[in-house]
C-alpha positions in Angstrom: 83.1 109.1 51.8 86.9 109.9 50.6 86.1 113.6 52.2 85.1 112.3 55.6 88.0 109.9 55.7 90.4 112.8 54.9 88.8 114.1 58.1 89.4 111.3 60.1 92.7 111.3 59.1 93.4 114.8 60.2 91.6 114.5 63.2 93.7 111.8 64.0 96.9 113.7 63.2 95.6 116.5 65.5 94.7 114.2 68.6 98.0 112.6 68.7 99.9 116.3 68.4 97.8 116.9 71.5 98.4 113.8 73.4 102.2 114.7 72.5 102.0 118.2 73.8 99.7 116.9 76.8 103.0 114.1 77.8 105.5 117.0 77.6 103.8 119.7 79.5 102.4 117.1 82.3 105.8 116.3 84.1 106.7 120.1 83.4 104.1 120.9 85.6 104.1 118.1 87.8 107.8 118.8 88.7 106.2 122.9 89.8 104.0 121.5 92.3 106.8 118.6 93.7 106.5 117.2 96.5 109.3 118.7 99.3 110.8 115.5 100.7 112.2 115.7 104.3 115.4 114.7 103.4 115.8 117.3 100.6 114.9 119.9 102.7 117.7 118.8 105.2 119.9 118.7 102.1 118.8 122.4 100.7 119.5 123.9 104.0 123.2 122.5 104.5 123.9 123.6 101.6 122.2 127.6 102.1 123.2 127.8 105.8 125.5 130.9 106.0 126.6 130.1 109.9 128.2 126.5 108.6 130.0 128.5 106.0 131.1 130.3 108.4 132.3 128.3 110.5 134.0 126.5 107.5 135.7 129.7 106.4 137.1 130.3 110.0 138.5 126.8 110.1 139.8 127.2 107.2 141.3 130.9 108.3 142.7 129.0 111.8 144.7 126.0 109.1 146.3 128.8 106.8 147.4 130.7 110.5 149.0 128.1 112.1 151.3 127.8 109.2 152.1 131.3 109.2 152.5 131.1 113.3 154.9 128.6 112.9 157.2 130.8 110.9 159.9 133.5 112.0 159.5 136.7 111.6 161.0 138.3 108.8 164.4 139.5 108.9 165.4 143.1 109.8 167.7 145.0 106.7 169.4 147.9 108.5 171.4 150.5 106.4 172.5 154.1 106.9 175.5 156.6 107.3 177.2 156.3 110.6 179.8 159.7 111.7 179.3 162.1 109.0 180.8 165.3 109.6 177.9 167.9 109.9 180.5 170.5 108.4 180.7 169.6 105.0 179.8 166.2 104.8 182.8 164.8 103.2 182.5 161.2 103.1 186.4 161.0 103.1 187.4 163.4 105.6 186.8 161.6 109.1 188.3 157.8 109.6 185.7 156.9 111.5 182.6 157.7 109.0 180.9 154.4 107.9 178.0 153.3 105.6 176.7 150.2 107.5 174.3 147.6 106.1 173.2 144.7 108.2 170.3 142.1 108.3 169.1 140.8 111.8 167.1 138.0 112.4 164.6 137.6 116.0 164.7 133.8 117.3 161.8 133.5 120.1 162.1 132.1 123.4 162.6 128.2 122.7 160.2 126.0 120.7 157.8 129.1 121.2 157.0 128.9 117.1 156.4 125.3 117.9 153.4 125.3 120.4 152.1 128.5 118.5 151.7 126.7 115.5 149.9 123.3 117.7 147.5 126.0 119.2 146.4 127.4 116.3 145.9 123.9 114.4 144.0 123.2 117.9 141.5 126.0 117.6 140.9 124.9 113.5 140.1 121.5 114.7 137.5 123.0 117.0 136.2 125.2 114.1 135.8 122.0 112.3 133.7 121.0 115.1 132.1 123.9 115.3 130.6 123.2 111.7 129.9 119.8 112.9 128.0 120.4 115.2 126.1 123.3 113.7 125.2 121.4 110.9 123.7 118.9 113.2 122.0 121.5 115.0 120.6 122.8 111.3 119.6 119.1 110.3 118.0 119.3 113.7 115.7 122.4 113.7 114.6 121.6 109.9 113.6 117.8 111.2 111.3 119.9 113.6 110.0 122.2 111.8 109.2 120.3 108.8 107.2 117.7 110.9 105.8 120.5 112.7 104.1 121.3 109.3 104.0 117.6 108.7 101.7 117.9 111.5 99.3 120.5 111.1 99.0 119.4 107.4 97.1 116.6 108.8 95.4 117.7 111.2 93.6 119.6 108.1 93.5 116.3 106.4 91.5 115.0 109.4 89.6 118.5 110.1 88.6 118.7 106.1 87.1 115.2 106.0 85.5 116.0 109.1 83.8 118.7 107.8 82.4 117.3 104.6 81.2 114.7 107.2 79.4 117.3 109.3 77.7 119.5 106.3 76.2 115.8 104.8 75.3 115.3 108.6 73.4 119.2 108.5 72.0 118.7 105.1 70.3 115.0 106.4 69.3 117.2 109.8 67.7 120.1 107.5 65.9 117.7 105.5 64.6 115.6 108.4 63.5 119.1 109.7 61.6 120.3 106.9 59.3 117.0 107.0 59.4 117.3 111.2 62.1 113.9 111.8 64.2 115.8 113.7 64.1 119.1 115.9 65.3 122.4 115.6 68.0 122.1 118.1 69.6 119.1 116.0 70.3 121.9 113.0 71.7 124.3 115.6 74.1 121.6 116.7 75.1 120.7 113.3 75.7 124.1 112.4 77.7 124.8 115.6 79.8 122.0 115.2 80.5 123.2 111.6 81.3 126.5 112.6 83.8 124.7 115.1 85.4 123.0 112.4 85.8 126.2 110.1 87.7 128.1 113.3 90.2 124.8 113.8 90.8 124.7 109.9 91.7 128.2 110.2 94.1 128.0 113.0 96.0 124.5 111.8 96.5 126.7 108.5 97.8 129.6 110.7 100.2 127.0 112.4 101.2 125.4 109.3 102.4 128.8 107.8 104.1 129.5 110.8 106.1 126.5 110.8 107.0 126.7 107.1 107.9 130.7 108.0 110.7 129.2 110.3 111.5 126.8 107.2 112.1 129.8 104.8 115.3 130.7 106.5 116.6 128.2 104.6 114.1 127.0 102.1 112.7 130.4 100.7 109.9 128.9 98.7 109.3 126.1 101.1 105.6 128.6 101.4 104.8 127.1 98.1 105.1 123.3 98.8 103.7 120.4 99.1 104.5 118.0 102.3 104.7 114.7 102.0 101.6 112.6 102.8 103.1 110.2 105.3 105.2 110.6 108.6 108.5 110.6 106.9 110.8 107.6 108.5 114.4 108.9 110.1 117.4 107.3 110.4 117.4 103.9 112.8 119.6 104.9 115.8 121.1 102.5 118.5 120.0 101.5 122.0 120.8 103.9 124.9 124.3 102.7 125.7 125.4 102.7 122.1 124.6 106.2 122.4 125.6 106.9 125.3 129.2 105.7 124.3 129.1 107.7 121.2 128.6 111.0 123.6 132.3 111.4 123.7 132.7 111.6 120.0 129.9 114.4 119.8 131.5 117.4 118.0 130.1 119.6 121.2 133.2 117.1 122.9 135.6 117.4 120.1 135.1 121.0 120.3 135.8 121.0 124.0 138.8 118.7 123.4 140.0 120.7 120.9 140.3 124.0 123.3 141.6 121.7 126.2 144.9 120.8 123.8 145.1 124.6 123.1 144.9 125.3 126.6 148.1 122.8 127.1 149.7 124.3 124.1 149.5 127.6 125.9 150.8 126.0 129.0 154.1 124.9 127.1 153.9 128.7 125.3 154.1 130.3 128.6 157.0 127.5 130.0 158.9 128.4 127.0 158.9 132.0 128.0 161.7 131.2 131.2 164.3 130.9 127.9 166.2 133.6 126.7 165.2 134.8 123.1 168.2 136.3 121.2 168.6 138.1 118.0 171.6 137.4 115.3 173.0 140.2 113.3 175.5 140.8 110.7 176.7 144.1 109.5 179.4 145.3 107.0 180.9 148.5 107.1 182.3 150.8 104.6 184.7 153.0 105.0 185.8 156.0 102.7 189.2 157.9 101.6 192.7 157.3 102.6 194.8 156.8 105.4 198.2 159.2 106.3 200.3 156.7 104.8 198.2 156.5 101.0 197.0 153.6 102.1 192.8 153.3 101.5 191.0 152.6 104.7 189.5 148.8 105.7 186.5 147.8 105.9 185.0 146.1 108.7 182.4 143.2 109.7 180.5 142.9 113.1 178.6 140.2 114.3 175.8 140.8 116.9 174.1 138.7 119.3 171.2 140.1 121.5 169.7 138.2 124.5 166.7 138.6 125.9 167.3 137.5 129.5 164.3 136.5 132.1 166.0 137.4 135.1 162.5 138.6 137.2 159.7 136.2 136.4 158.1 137.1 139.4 155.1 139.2 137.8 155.4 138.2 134.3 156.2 134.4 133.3 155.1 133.1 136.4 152.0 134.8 136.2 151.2 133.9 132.8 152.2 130.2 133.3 149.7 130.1 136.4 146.4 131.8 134.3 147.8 129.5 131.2 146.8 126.4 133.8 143.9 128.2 135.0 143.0 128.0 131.5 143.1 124.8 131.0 141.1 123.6 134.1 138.5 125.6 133.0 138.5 124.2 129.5 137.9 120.7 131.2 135.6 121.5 133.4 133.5 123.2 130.5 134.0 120.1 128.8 132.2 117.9 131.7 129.9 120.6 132.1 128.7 120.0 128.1 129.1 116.0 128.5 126.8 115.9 131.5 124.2 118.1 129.7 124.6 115.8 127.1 124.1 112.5 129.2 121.1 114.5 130.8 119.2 115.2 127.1 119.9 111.3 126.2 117.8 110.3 129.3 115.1 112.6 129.1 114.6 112.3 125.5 115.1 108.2 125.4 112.7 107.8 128.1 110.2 110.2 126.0 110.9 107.9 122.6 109.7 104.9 124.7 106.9 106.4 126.2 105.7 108.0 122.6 106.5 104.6 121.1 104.1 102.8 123.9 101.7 105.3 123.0 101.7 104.8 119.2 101.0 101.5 119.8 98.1 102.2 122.0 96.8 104.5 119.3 96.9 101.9 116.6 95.9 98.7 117.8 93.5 99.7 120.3 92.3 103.8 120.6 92.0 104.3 117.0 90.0 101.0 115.9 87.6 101.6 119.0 86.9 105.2 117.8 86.4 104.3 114.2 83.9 101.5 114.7 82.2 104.2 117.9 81.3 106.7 115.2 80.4 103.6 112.3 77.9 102.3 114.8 76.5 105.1 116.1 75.6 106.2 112.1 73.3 102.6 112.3 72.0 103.4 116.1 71.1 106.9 115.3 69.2 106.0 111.7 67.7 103.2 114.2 66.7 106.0 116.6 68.6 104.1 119.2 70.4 107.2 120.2 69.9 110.8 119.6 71.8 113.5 117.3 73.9 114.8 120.2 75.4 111.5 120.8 75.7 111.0 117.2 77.6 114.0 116.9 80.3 113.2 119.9 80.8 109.9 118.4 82.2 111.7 115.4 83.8 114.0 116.9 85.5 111.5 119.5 86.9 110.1 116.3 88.2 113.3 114.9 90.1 113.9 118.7 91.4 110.8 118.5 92.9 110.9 115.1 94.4 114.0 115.5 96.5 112.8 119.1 97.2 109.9 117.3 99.2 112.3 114.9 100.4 113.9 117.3 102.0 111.1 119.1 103.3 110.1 116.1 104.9 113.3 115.2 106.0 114.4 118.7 107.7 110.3 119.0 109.5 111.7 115.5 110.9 114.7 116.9 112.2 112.9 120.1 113.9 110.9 117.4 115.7 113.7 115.8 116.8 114.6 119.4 118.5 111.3 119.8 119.7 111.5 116.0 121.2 114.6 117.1 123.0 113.1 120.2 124.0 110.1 118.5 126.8 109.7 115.1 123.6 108.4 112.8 123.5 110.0 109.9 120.5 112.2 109.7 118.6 111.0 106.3 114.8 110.6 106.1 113.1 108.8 103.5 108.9 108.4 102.7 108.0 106.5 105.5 104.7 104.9 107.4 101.5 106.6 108.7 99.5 105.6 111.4 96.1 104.7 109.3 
């Protein structure tokens, strides 16, 4: 009796050194096979996207140049030997031989430093932008794709259950061949039909790993995840005229904004150019030896100033005055060429989102609840020998159809909302949201 407690008490020992190692390598490998969430994909692919850094590191570039183009250029140091006799190069021997050293410093036409440095601030702010808008563009796509996946995951959801359906449906028909309840053309349906099924399994798994392929440029082991198991929810976004006011704020607009100011910077650049630009110099001279009288030679000091006159603007300001303006007219009319587009995508893809959303709601309170009781009833008509196999079998599959459009919809009215998302100043975030069951 004292051995066999001994052995309880190991056994004991044991099981709860198992139940310990079981608790700490459970969440190890339940965090392997996590779940992707939508809005840590968006998230991972900010983050990875080499085109926003990019454009960060150019804005960055534009901020340190427009510091620099704001600055004169560096002074000019001038020295050398000026009249030294060729004959025996004695500094002392001809009055008029000098060393000369002299610094000169280049002043541009007017505030031209000025503007320059504005225009180059101008084009960071659209860099800025630029990575705006590409990172909306980025939070965009991955929306898409992911629910693309979303999608087709489903659909194999829907096409898998179908399927054990449909081979309990041809192991019934088999049986109620073998004892002569049903005929042999029932068992060729069922088996056709499950054939069917094995084909459409086959290409939502092909579209699936297509979608996640165009994840991976972003998400390299996105291949290896799991989805989540309901339509993620997205960001709430404001009515049409919210958005619609918010157009002008888009960062496709700030961009455009951005090269309109640096247009008008280039128009003050080129006005600028009708001033003179002069250069300031100082030089000292040394002189060597003596002169007739014992006396040593002076030195002497010159002070320089050197205009650059625009006496024939005909060809040269003038002309680049008139393409500066032409510049900027085409900078605004690119800008209500983008806001235009813009207006146009809001319209088509709001009046989409309603249509989708009028749909949805057609697909859950009415097309969904008639299909699901169909095939339920036509289980207890076909046992009843009320109808035959064939019908049995579109009822089903009637089901199946209208299941999957009711994803779909769901997932097509999702991606319109990413669309507006994108239009709009919401912040893209998703969270675990509602499914249409």
């Amino acid at each position: 009796m004292g051995q066999f407690n001994q052995v309880l008490i190991i056994a004991t020992k044991v099981t709860k050194h198992l139940l310990l190692s079981i608790l700490i390598v459970v969440p190890v490998w339940a965090s392997e096979s996590k779940v992707l969430p939508l809005s840590e994909a968006v998230d991972i692919a900010l983050a990875n996207d080499s085109l926003v850094m990019l454009k960060q590191a150019r804005a960055q570039s534009a901020e340190e140049s427009a510091v620099a183009d704001g600055e004169l250029a560096d002074p000019t140091l001038t020295l050398g030997v000026f009249n030294l006799p060729t004959t025996d190069f004695d500094l002392n021997k001809n009055p008029t031989t000098q060393l000369r050293f002299g610094i000169k410093q280049a002043f541009p036409r007017g505030e031209t430093l000025h503007y320059q440095s504005l225009k180059r601030r101008d084009l960071s702010e659209a860099e800025w932008a630029n990575a705006a808008l590409l990172k909306k563009r980025v939070t965009r796509d991955v929306q898409q794709y992911y629910l693309e996946a979303f999608y087709q995951q489903k659909v194999l959801n829907e096409l898998n259950n179908n399927r054990r359906l449909f081979a309990r449906l041809l192991k019934n028909t088999e049986d109620s061949y073998s004892v002569g309840g049903a005929n042999q053309q029932a068992v060729f349906q069922a088996k056709l039909e499950l054939s069917t099924l094995d084909d459409r399994i086959s290409q939502a798994l092909s579209k699936q790993e297509s979608s996640k392929a165009l994840l991976s440029k972003w998400l390299p082991s996105v291949m290896n995840k799991l989805l989540t198991e309901k339509l993620p929810e997205l960001s709430e976004i404001g009515d049409k005229t919210a958005i619609q006011n918010q157009l002008a704020s888009h960062p496709q607009i700030v961009i455009d904004n951005a090269y309109i100011n640096a247009a008008k910077r280039g128009i003050s650049i080129a006005r600028e150019q009708y001033k003179p630009g002069f250069n300031l110099g100082v030089e000292y001279r040394k002189r060597f030896g003596d002169e007739p009288n014992g006396q040593h030679r002076d030195d002497f000091m010159a002070a320089m100033v050197t205009l650059d006159m625009p006496l024939f603007t005909a060809n040269r300001q003038d002309r680049r005055l008139s393409a500066s303006q032409f510049d900027m007219q085409s900078a605004k009319l690119m800008r209500d060429e983008h806001l235009n587009m813009l207006r146009q995508q809001l319209n088509r893809h709001h009046v989409d989102w309603q249509r989708l959303k009028e749909r949805e709601v057609l697909y859950k309170t009415r097309l969904l609840p008639d299909a699901k009781a169909n095939a339920r009833s036509s289980i207890e008509a076909y046992q009843n020998r009320v109808i035959d196999f064939a019908t049995l079998i579109h009822a089903h599959v009637m089901e199946l159809e209208t299941r999957i459009r009711a994803w779909r919809v769901s997932v097509n009215r999702a991606k319109v909302h990413t669309e507006l998302l994108y239009l709009s100043l919401a912040k893209e975030t998703s969270k675990e949201g509602g499914s249409h069951e």
